[in-house]
N, C-alpha and C positions, 0 to 999 in steps of 0.2 A: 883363455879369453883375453883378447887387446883389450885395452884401457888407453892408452895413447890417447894423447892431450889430457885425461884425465886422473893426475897420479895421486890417485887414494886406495891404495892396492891395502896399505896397512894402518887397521882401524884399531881405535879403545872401544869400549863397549861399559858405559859405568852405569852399573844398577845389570843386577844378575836376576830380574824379577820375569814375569811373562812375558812383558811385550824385546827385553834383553834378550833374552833364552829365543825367539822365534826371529827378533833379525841376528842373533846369530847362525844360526843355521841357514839362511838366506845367505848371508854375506862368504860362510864356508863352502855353501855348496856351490856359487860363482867365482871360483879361486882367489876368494881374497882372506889375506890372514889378520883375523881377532885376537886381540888382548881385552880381558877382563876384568873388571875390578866392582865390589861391591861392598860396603864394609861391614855387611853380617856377614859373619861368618858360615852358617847353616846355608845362607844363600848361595856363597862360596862354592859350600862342599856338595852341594847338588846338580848344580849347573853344566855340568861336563854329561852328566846323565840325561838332564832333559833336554840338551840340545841335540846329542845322541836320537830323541826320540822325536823329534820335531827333523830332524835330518830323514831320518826314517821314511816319515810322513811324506817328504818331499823326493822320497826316491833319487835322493843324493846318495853318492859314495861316504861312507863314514872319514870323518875331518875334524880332529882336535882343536877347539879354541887352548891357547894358553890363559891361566889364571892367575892372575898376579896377587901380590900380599898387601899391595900397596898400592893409593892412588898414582903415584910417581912412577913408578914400576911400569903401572899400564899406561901411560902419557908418553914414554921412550918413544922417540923416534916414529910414531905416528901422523899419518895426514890426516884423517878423519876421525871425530872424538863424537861419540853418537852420546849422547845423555838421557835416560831413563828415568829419572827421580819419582818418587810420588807427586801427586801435583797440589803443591802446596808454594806460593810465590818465594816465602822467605827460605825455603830448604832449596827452590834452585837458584833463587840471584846469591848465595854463599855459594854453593854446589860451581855454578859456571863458572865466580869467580876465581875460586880455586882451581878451575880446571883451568882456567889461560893463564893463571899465574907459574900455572907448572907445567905446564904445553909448551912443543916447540913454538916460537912466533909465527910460523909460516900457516900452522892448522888450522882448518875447520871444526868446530864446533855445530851440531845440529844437537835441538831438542827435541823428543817426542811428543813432547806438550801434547794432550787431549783439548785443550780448551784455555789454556793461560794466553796470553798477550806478549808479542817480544819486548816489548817497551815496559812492561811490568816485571819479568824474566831476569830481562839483563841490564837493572839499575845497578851498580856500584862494577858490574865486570871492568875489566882494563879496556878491553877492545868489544864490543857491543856489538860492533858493526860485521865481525868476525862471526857472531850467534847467527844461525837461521833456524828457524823452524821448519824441522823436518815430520811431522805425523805422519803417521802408519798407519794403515788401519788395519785393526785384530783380525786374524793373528797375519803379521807380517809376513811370515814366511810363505805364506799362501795368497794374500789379496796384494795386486798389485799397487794402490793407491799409495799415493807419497804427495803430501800437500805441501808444500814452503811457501813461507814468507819471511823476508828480510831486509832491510833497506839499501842494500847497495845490492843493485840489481845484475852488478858482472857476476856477484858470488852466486847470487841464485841461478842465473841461467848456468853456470857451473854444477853446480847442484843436478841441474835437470838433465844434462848431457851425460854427468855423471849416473843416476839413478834410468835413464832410460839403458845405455852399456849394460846393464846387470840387471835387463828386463823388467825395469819399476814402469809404471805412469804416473809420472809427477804432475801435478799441477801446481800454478802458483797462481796467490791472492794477491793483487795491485795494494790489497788494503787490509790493516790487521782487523782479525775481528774473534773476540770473544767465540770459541766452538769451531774456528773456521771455516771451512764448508759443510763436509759429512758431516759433522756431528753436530751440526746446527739443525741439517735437513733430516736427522736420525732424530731427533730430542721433538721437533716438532708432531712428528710421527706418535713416538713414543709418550708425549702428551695427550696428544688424542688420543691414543691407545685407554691411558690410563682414566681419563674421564670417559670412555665408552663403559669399561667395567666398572665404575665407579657408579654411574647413572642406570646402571642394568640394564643396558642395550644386550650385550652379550657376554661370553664367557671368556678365560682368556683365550682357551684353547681355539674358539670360531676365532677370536680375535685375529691370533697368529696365523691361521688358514684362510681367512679374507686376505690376507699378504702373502702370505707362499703360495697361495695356487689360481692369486689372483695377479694385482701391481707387478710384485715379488719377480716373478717370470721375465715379464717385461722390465721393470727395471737393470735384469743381469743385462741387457744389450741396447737400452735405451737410457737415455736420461729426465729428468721433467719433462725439458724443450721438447724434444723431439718425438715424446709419447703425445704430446699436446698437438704436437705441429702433424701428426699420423690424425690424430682424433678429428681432427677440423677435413677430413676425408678429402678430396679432390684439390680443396678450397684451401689447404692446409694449414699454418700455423692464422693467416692471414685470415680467414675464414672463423677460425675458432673462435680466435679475440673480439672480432665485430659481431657474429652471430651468438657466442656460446659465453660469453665473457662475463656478463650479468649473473650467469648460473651458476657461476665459481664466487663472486662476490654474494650472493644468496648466502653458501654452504661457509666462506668465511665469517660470516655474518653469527653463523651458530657454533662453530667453535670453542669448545668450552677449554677452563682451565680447573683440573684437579684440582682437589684440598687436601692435600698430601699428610695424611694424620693416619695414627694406629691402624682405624679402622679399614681403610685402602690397601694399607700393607697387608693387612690379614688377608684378605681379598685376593691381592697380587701371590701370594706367598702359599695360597691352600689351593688358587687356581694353575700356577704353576706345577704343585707339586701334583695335582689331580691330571697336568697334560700329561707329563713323562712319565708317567705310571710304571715312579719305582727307579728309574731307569739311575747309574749313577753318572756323578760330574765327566768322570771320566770316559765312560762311552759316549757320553752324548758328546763330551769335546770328537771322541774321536766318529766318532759320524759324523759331526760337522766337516773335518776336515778332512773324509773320506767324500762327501758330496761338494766341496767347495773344489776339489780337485776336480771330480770328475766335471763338474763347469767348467773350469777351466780347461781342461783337455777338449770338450764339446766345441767351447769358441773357438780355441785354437784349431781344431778340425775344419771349421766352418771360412776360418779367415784363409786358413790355405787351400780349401775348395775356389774362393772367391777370387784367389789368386790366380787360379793355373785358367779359370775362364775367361 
């Protein structure tokens, strides 16, 4: 695969945890080569294994990341230094610092951040402006999304030319924000979720099946806008808003907010295990990512149909 204008052929990869282990095997199976580093060691010694089986998953040819002993070690001669940390503010503004004090000067830096701030991120780093936020969303190796935000906007459109090459969809945010997109728009979701079973509307199991065989569907190929802007029929988005607009302000209106105590948990935690009946972590990871494939093969099927018409 060319990369041309794009030279991040050789990455670090620090923090060998879930969301490390699945872009690694992303980044292997688009001929690009990984270095490692994590400083548990258990994480270390397993890592070569489970990228192996996330390679698997993606019906890539088997491709050895190297593991290094050392943060130093894995920083050698790299252009992209992807960072996994747990998300905790004070363990990554050490963490990034460390990592550009020992980086070549010329590299990027991206964090996975779930939901931190880059301006909270990367107080004390040397070069700041160097950090982008890069998020994933679970598991990388399988969904395409890649969200950044950074303020010098060469390096992020860089970013995006880059991560489109090696079949990502990047987006980027004009503006930081707490959760950044997805996981703003997953949490509010998931809020309602959890005051529906809280108020005994229903259980989780309908819960999760009013979205998978309902929104869920439409959402793999639509976004808000444009499920809103199909809704308002003929009349479209234009139509919605003047005619139907009042009756979304109505349903925000009732919007609840969980009380997130013991007793929810019991609730979330005996209705979960009542849905999977039995089933373990590990199957159902890999069901998910036996059905998140076959989506994507579906669309991919559909866009090259739409192509050759």
């Amino acid at each position: 695969m060319s990369h041309q204008g794009v030279n991040m052929t050789n990455i670090a990869m620090i923090g060998c945890g879930t969301i490390g282990i699945s872009w690694t095997a992303y980044f292997l199976s688009r001929g690009l080569h990984v270095t490692a580093f994590d400083p548990d060691a258990n994480a270390r010694a397993h890592f070569t294994q489970r990228v192996a089986e996330d390679m698997r998953a993606l019906g890539a040819e088997a491709r050895t990341p190297v593991v290094a002993q050392t943060l130093a070690e894995a920083l050698e001669g790299v252009e992209l230094i992807v960072e996994n940390a747990p998300e905790s503010v004070s363990l990554k503004q050490q963490l990034l610092a460390d990592i550009q004090q020992a980086a070549p000067s010329q590299a990027l830096v991206v964090s996975s951040t779930s939901s931190l701030k880059h301006s909270d991120i990367t107080k004390g780093a040397p070069a700041p402006e160097r950090i982008i936020i890069a998020h994933p969303f679970n598991p990388p190796h399988l969904v395409p999304l890649v969200e950044l935000y950074g303020p010098e906007t060469e390096l992020v459109e860089r970013l995006v030319d880059f991560y489109r090459r090696i079949g990502k969809q990047p987006v980027m945010l004009r503006k930081e924000m707490i959760g950044h997109i997805a996981n703003r728009l997953s949490s509010a979701l998931w809020r309602e979720a959890l005051y529906l079973l809280q108020e005994g509307v229903a259980s989780v199991e309908d819960i999760d099946l009013a979205v998978t065989a309902g929104p869920g569907l439409r959402w793999a190929i639509q976004g808000p806008f444009l499920t809103y802007h199909l809704g308002g029929g003929q009349g479209g988005i234009r139509h919605y808003l003047e005619h139907l607009g009042p009756s979304q302000e109505y349903r925000w209106a009732s919007l609840g907010q969980p009380t997130m105590n013991d007793e929810l948990y019991a609730q979330v935690i005996h209705g979960v295990e009542s849905a999977t009946q039995g089933q373990s972590l590990p199957d159902l990871f890999s069901e998910r990512d036996r059905q998140l494939t076959a989506i994507q093969q579906a669309l991919a099927i559909n866009v090259k149909q739409e192509e050759t018409l």
